[in-house]
C-alpha positions as CSV (number, residue, x, y, z in Angstrom):
1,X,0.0,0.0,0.0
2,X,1.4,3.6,-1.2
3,X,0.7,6.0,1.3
4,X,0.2,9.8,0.1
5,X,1.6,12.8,1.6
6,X,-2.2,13.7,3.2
7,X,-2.3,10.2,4.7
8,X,1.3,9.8,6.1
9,X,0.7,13.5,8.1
10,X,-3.4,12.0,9.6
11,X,-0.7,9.2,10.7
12,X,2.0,10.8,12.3
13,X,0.2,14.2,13.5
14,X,-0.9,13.0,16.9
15,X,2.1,11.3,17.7
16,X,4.4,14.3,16.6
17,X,2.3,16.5,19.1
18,X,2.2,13.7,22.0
19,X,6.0,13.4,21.9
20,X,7.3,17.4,21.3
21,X,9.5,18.4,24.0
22,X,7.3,21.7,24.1
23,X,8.0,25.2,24.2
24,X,10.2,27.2,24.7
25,X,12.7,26.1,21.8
26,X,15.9,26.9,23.9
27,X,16.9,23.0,25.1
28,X,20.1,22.0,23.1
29,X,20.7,18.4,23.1
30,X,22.9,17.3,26.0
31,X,26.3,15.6,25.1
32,X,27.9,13.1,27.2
33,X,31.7,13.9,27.0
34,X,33.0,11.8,29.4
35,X,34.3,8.7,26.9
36,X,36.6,11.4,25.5
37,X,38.5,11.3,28.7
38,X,38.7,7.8,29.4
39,X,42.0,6.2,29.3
40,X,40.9,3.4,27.2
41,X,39.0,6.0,24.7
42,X,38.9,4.7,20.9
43,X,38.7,7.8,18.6
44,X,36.9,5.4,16.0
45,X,33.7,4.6,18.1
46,X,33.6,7.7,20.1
47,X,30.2,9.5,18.1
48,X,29.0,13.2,19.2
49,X,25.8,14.6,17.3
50,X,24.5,14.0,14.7
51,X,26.6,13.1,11.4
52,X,24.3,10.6,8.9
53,X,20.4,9.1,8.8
54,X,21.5,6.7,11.3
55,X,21.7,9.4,14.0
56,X,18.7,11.0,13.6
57,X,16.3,10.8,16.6
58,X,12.9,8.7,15.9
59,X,11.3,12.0,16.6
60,X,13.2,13.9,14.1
61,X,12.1,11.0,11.4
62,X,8.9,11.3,12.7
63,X,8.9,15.4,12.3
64,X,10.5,15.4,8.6
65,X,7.2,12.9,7.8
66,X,4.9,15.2,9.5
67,X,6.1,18.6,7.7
68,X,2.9,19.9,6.4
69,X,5.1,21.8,3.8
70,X,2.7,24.6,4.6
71,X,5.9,26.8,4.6
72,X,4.7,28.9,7.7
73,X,8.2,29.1,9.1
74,X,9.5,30.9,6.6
75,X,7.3,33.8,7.4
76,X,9.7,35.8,10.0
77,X,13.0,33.5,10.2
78,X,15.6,36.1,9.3
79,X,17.7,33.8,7.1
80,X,14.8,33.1,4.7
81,X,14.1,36.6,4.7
82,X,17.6,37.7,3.4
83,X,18.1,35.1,0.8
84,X,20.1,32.5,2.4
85,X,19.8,29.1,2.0
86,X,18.1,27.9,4.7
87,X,14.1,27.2,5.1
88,X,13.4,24.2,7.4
89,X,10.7,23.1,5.2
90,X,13.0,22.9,2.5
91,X,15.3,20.8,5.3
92,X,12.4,18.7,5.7
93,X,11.7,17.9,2.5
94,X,15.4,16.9,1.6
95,X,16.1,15.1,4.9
96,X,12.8,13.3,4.0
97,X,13.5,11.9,0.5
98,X,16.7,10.6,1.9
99,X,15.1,9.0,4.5
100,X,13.4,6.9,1.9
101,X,16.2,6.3,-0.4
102,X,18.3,5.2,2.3
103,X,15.4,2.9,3.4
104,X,16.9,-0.5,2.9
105,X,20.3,0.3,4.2
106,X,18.5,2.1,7.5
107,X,16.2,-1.1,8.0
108,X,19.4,-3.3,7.2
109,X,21.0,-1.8,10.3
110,X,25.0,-2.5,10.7
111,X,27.7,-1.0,9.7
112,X,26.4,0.1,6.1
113,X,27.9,3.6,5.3
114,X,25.7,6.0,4.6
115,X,26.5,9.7,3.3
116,X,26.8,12.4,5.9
117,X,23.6,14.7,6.1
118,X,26.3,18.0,6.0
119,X,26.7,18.6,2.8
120,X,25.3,15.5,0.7
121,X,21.6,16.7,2.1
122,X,21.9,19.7,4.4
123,X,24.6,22.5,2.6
124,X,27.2,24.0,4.8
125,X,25.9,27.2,4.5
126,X,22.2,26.0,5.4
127,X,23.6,24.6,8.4
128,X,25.1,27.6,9.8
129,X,22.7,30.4,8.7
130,X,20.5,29.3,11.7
131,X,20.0,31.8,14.5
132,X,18.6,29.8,16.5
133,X,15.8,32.4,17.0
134,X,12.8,29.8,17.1
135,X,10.6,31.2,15.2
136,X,9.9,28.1,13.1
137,X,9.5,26.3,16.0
138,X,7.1,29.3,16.8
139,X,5.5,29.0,13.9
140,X,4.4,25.3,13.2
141,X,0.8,24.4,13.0
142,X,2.0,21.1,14.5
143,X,4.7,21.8,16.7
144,X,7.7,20.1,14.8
145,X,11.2,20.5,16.6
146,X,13.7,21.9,13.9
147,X,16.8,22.7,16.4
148,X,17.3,20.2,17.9
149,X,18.1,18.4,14.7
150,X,20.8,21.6,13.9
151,X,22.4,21.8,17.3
152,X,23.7,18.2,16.7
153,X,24.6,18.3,13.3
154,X,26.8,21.5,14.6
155,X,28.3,19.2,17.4
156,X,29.7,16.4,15.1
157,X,30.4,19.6,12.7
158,X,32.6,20.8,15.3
159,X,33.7,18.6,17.6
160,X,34.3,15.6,15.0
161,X,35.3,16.8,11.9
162,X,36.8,19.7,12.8
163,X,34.6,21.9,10.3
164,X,33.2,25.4,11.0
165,X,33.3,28.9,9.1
166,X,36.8,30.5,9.6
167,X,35.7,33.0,11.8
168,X,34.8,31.0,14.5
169,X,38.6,29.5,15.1
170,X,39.4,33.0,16.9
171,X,36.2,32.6,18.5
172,X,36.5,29.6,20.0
173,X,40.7,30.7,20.4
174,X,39.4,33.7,22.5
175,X,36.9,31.7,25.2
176,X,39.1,29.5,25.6
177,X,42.0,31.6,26.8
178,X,39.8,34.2,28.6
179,X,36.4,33.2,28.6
180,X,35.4,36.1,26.2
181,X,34.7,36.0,22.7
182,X,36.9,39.3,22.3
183,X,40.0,37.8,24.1
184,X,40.1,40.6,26.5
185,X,42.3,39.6,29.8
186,X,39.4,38.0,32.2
187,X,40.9,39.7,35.2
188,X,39.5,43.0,33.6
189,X,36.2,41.6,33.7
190,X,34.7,44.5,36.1
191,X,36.8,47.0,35.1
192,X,33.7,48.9,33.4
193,X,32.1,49.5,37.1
194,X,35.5,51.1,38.0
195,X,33.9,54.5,40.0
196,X,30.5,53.5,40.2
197,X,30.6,52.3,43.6
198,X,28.7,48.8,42.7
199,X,29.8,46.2,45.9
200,X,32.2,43.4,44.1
201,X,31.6,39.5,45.6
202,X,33.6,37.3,46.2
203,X,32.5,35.2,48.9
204,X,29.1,34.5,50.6
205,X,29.8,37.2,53.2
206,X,30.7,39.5,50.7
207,X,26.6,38.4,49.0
208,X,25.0,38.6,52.6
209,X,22.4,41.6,53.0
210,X,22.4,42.4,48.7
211,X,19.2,41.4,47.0
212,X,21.1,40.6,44.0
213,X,23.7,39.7,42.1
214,X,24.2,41.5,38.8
215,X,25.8,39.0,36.1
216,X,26.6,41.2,33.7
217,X,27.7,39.0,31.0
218,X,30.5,39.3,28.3
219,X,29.1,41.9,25.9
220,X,28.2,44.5,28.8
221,X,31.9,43.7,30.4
222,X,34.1,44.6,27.7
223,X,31.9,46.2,24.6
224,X,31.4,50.2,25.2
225,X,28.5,50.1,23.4
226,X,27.2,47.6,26.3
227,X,29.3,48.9,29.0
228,X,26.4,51.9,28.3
229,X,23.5,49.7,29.1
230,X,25.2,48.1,32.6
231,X,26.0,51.6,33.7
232,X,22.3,52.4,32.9
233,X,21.3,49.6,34.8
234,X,23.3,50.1,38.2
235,X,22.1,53.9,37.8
236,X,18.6,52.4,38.0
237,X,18.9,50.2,40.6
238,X,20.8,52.6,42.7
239,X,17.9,55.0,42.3
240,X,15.4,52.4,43.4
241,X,17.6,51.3,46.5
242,X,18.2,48.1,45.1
243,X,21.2,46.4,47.4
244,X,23.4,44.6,44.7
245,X,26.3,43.4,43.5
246,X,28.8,42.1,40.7
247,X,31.0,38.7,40.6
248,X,33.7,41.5,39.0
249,X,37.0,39.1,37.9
250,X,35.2,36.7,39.4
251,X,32.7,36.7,36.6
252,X,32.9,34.1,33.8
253,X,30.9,33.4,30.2
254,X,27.8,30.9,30.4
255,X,29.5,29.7,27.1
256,X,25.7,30.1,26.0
257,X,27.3,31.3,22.0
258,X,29.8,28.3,22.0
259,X,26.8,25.7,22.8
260,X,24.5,27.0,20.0
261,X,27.9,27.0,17.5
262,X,27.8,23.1,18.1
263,X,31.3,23.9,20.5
264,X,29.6,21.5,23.6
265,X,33.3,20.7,25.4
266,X,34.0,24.3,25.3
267,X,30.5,25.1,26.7
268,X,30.9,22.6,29.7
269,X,34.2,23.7,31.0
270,X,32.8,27.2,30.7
271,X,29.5,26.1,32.2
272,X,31.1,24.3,35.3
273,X,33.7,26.9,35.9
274,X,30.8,29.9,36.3
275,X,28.3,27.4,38.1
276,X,31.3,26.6,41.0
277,X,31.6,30.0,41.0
278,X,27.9,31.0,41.7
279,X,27.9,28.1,44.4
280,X,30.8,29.7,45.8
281,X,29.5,32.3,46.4
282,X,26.2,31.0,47.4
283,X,23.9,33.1,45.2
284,X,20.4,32.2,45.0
285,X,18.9,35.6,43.3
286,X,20.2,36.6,40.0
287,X,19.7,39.6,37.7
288,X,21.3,39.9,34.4
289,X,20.9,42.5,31.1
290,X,21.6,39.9,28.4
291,X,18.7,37.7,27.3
292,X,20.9,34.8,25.9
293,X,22.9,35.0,29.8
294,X,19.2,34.3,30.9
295,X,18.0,31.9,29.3
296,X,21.8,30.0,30.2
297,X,21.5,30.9,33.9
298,X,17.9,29.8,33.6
299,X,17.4,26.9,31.8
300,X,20.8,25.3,31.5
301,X,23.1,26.2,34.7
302,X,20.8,24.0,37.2
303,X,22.4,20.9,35.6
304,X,25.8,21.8,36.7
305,X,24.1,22.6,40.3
306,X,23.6,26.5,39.9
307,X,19.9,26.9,40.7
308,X,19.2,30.5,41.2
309,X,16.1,32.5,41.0
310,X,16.7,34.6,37.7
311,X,15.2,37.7,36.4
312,X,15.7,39.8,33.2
313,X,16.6,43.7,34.1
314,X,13.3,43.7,32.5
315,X,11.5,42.0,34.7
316,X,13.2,43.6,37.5
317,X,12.3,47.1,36.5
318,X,8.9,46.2,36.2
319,X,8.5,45.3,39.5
320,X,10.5,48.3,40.8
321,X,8.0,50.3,39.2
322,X,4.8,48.6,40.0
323,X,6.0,48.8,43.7
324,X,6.6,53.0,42.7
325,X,10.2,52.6,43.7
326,X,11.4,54.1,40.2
327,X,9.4,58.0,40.0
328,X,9.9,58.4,36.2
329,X,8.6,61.0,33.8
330,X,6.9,60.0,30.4
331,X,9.1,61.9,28.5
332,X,9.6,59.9,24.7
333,X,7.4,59.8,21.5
334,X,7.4,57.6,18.7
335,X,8.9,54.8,20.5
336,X,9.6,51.5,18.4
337,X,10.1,47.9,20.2
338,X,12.4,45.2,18.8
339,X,11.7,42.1,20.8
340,X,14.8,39.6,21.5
341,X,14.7,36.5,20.6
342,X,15.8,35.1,23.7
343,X,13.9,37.0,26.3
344,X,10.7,36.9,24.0
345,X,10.3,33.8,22.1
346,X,12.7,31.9,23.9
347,X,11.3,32.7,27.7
348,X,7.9,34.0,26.6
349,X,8.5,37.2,28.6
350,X,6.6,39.9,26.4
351,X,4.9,42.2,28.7
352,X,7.7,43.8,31.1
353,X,9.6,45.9,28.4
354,X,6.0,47.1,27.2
355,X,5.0,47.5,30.7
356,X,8.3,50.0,31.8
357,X,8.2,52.1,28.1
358,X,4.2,52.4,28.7
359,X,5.5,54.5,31.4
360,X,8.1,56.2,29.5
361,X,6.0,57.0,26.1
362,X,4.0,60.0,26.0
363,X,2.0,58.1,22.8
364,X,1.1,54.7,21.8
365,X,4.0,52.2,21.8
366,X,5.1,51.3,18.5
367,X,5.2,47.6,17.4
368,X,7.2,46.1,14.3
369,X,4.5,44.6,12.0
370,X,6.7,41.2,12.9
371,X,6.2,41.5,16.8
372,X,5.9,39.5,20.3
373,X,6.0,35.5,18.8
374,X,6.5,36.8,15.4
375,X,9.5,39.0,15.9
376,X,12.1,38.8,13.6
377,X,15.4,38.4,15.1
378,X,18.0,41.2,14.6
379,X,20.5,38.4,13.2
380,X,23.4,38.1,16.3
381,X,21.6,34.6,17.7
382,X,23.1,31.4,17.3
383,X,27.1,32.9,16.9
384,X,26.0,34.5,13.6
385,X,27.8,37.9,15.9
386,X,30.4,36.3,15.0
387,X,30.3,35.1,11.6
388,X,30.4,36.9,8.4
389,X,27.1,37.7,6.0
390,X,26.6,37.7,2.5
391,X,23.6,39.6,0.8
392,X,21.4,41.1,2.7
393,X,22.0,41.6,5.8
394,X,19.4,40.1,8.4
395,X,19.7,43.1,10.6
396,X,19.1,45.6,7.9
397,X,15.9,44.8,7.0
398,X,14.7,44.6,10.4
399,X,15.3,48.2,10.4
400,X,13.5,48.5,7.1
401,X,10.5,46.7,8.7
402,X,9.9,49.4,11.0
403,X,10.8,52.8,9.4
404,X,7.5,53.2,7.9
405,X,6.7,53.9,11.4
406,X,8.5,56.5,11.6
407,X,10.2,56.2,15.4
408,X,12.3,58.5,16.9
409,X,13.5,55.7,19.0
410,X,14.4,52.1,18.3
411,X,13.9,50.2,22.2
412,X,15.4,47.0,22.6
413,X,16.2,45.0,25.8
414,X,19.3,43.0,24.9
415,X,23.1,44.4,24.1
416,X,23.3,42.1,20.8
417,X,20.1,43.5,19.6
418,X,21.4,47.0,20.6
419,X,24.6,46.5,18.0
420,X,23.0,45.1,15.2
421,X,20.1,47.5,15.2
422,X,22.4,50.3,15.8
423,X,24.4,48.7,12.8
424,X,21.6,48.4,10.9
425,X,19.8,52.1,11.3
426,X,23.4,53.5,11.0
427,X,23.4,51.3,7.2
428,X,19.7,53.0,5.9
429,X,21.5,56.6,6.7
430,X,19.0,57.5,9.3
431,X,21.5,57.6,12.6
432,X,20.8,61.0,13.0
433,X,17.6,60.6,13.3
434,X,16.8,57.4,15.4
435,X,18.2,56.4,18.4
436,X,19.0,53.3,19.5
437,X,18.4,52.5,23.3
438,X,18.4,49.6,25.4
439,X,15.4,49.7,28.2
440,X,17.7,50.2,31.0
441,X,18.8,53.7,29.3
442,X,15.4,55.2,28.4
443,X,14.4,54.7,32.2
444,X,17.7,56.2,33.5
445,X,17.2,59.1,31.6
446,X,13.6,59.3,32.5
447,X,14.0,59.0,36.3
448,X,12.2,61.9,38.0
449,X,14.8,64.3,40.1
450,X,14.9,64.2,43.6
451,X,12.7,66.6,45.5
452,X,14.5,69.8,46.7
453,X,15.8,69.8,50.1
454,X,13.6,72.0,52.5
């Protein structure tokens, strides 16, 4: 009996649904590394990812039969958008057909080569156009899992065959000798809060009596055009009386990029190294600037035994200003909201930037026509920072989605976000005229003066 596309999908549907991992998309697939340090380790039957038909999930056969090819998650992934190579129900499609050319080999079982998936069926340059940014996931009428499926492919990519875009080797150079992607000596990880007061910790004495501590991540540590957005941030909290402090030196990467290029040793030693720390210094509450930090201290730190209580400066300035302890002034017009993909999509936080610039607008908030789960990411997820772009550039045309809005403004909660968009309003000639600011800056700017002394 020949089944038909329409019949395979009424089989596989419900099953496909029953077994998703569900949302958020932000899980990358766990690797055990510890046969690579065995003493008896055989290089020839250590396997890590993903690397032919063979070592693809049931799930992930079960999700390339599913695809509806109804080509809804091509409607706000960035990559599609620009003209690169990579749809995932194009990725379906192909991964499908070989599926059921390699039948008889696949059912066979044993030792039968087959060809790798990268290139023979997924191109190089499909592979690592991926942002990560979920939307697809987002986007699915039937909830397929597409990540999942790239994360491992990166890992045998990376850790296997040794393969990745040139730009990545002084990448993955730099985190390794300082646990930056900028190579910047560790030791001068606080330098930025040099003047500012802001309590460093280093032990669990040094965290008893602060309400927080501020991970500040590697873009706000050493970028100045982040550096910005942290000293926003501690100007903020210090005006709301918020007791708080920084890990300074002490501070390490989440490796959260490294993971997501496929780089999984890399991300574990970086991983374990911050979570000792964080137990160290027995932190329990955590607030952080950087969305992809969050969803790493979140979501992935409590399996290396750092399970904190973690909040989004967001999330935190929210509540700061529900409980009136920020007095600010509505003061901007024509405010336009990029959402990250990571604090939005990723976390399904939506409402506490719009709740602080409701406060801060003296008009309507303006949304991208792509907004909340339908955002279009700004193009720095998944290490694409970090990696060169042909044609149009992702973060570009995210501007050009929103100038027929004409903002003054261009809000964004995320220092990634705050370079490309600046990037990308500075590449349509209209820096002079829109302003790129992260949250934490509108509200420190719009913080009501303290009442004259009598």
């Amino acid at each position: 009996f020949a089944y038909t596309t329409d019949q395979l999908f009424w089989l596989t549907a419900l099953p496909a649904l029953y077994f998703r991992r569900g949302r958020p998309a932000n899980a990358v697939p766990a690797v055990d590394l510890t046969p690579l340090y065995a003493d008896d380790a055989d290089p020839d039957k250590i396997k890590i990812g993903a690397v032919s038909a063979r070592d693809l999930t049931w799930k992930e056969g079960l999700d390339v039969f599913t695809c509806t090819e109804c080509g809804r998650c091509k409607d706000a992934c960035p990559t599609f958008l620009t003209g690169k190579p990579l749809s995932q129900k194009w990725v379906n499609d192909s991964v499908k057909h070989h599926l059921l050319a390699q039948r008889e080999a696949l059912v066979a079982g044993g030792d039968a080569a087959l060809p790798p998936l990268v290139p023979d069926v997924i191109g190089e340059e499909t592979l690592w156009a991926c942002t990560t940014c979920g939307y697809c996931e987002e986007a699915c009428p039937i909830e397929l899992e597409h990540l999942p499926r790239f994360f491992r492919l990166r890992q045998h990519r990376v850790m296997m065959d040794g393969e990745f875009p040139p730009p990545l080797k002084p990448i993955f150079a730099a985190y390794e000798a300082q646990g930056n992607p900028w190579g910047f000596p560790a030791d001068q990880r606080g330098a930025w809060a040099s003047g500012l007061g802001v309590p460093v910790v280093e032990s669990k004495a040094d965290l008893a009596g602060l309400e927080y501590l501020y991970y500040v991540g590697s873009a706000a540590s050493f970028d100045p055009r982040a550096q910005r957005i942290a000293k926003a941030f501690v100007a903020v909290l210090k005006a709301a009386g918020v007791r708080f402090g920084i890990l300074g030196a002490r501070e390490s990467s989440t490796g959260e990029c490294v993971r997501r290029l496929g780089n999984e040793m890399l991300y574990q030693q970086l991983a374990q190294t911050l979570a000792a720390t964080l137990q160290d210094v027995g932190a329990t509450r955590i607030v952080t600037t950087d969305p992809h930090a969050f969803n790493s201290l979140r979501n992935e730190l409590p399996a290396f035994g750092a399970a904190c209580e973690v909040l989004h400066h967001t999330q935190l300035i929210a509540q700061l200003m529900e409980a009136g302890r920020l007095p600010v002034s509505p003061r901007y017009s024509r405010v336009l909201l990029h959402e990250p993909c990571y604090l939005g999509r990723h976390n399904g936080e939506y409402e506490a930037p719009r709740a602080i610039l409701r406060r801060l607008v003296q008009d309507p908030l303006l949304e991208f026509p792509l907004h909340r789960e339908k955002a279009m990411c700004c193009g720095a997820g998944g290490g694409r920072m970090w990696m060169e772009e042909e044609g149009q550039r992702i973060n570009v045309l995210r501007v050009e989605q929103g100038l027929p809005q004409d903002p003054a403004v261009i809000a964004t909660a995320c220092p990634y976000c705050a370079v490309m968009i600046t990037d990308g309003v500075a590449a349509v000639n209209r820096g002079d005229a829109i302003a790129t600011r992260d949250i934490a800056e509108l509200v420190a700017d719009a913080l009501a003066p303290a009442p004259a002394a009598a």
